[in-house]
N, C-alpha and C positions, 0 to 999 in steps of 0.2 A: 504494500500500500504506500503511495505515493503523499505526503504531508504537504500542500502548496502554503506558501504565506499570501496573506491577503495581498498584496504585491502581483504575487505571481498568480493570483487568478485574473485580477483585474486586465493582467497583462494577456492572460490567456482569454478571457470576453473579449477581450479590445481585436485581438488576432484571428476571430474566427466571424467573420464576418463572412454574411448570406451572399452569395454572387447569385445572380440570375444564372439560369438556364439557357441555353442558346435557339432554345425555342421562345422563350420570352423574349428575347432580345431580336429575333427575326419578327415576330409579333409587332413589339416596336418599332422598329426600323420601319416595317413596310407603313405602318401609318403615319409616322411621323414625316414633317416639312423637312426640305433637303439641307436647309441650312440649319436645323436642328442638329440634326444626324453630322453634318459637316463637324458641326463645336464637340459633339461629342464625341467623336472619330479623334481628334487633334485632342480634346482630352482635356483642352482648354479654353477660353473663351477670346478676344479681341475687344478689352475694354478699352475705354475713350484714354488718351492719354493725360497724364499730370500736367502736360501746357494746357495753359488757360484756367488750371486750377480754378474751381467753382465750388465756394459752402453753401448746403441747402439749410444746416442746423445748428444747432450748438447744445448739447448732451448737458443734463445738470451737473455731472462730472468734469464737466470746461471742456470735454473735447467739441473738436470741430467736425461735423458730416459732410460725407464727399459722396455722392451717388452716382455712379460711372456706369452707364450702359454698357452690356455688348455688344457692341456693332454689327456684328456676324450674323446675329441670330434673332434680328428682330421679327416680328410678323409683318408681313407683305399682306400691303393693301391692294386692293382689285386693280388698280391702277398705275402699280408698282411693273417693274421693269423683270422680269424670269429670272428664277436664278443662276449665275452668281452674283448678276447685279448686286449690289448697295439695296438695303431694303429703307423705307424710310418711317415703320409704322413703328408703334410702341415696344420696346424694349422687352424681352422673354426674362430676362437674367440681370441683376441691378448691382453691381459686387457696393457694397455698401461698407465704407471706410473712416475711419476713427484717427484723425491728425491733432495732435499736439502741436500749439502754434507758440513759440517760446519768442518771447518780444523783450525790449527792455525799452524806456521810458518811450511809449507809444510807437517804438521800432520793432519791426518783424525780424529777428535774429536767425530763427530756423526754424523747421516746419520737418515733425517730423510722422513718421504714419505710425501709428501704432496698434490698430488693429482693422482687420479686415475680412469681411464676408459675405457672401455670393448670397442675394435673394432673390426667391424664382418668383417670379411675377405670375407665371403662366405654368401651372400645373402640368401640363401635358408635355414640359420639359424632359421632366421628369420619367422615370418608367410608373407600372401601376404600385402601389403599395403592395407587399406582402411576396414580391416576386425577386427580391436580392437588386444588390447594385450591378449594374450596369459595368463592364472594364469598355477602355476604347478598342481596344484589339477586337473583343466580343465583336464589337459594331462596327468595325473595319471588316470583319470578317462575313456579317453578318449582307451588309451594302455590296460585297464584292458578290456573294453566293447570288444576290438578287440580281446586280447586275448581269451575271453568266450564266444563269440558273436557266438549262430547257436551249442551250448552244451546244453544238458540236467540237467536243474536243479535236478533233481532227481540222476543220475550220478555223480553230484557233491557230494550234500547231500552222496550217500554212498561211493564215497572217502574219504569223510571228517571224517566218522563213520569208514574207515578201520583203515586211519589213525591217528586214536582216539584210537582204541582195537589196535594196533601194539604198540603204546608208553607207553601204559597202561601196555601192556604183556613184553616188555621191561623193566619198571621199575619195575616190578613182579620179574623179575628174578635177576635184581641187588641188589633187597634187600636181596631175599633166598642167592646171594651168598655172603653175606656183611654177612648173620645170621651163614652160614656155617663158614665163616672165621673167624669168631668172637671164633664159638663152638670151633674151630680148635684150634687155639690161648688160648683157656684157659686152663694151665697146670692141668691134672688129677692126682686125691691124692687116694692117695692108701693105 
């Protein structure tokens, strides 16, 4: 029998954490928007950056709030551009940010972040409750089988061989004319 200290189970709860299934995550993927599935393929989001720095709050704790959309993964309006365009609708993902603004006699000295966290606006970010986390692998895996899924491997295979002889016959010709340019450039003595 094995004795853990409370340490080491906290450690071992913390470690065993529910993944989805890969049918849940095919589930997902197929109804989720492409620039969802994109953020969370990458695993990470594309928040607005620190220029132009904007507070929307001030915490009874003195800190300062920073509300930084994802860019990536907003919702697309009817009238929005296909994706991968730029979407221009509300925000799915808000990483919400905690700055300490350290001043001395009404001067801004340093700014510094001290805490920060992702709130989902839009539930359907998310997978369904009760069904594990999501990895991005999972969902890279999951977008690629949907992509190819009901294709001829053999079709592939000679895709892959056309465009194998096309980049070949490509660099075939850049070098003949790198060899021509070269002959050309060398002054003739006469």
């Amino acid at each position: 029998m094995v004795i853990k200290s409370i340490q080491g189970e906290q450690q071992a709860a913390r470690g065993q954490a529910m993944w989805a299934t890969d049918a849940a995550v095919d589930e997902w993927t197929e109804h989720a928007p492409p620039e969802v599935v994109a953020c969370r393929e990458r695993g990470r989001h594309l928040y607005a950056p620190t220029r132009g720095l904007q507070f929307s709050a001030i915490t009874p704790e003195g800190w300062y709030v920073r509300r930084a959309p994802c860019e990536a993964c907003r919702i697309r309006l009817d009238d929005d551009e296909p994706w991968p365009a730029p979407a221009t609708g509300m925000p799915r993902v808000v990483r919400v940010e905690l700055w300490d603004v350290k001043h001395h006699r009404d001067k801004i000295t340093r700014c510094v972040l001290v805490d920060a966290k992702p709130e989902y606006l839009d539930r359907t970010y998310l997978g369904t409750r009760g069904q594990g986390r999501m990895k991005p692998r999972q969902i890279r895996a999951s977008s690629a089988t949907a992509e190819l899924s009901g294709g001829s491997v053999t079709a592939l295979r000679k895709t892959i061989k056309e465009t194998e002889r096309a980049a070949e016959l490509e660099r075939r010709n850049r070098i003949a004319a790198l060899e021509v340019a070269q002959l050309r450039a060398v002054p003739e003595t006469g």
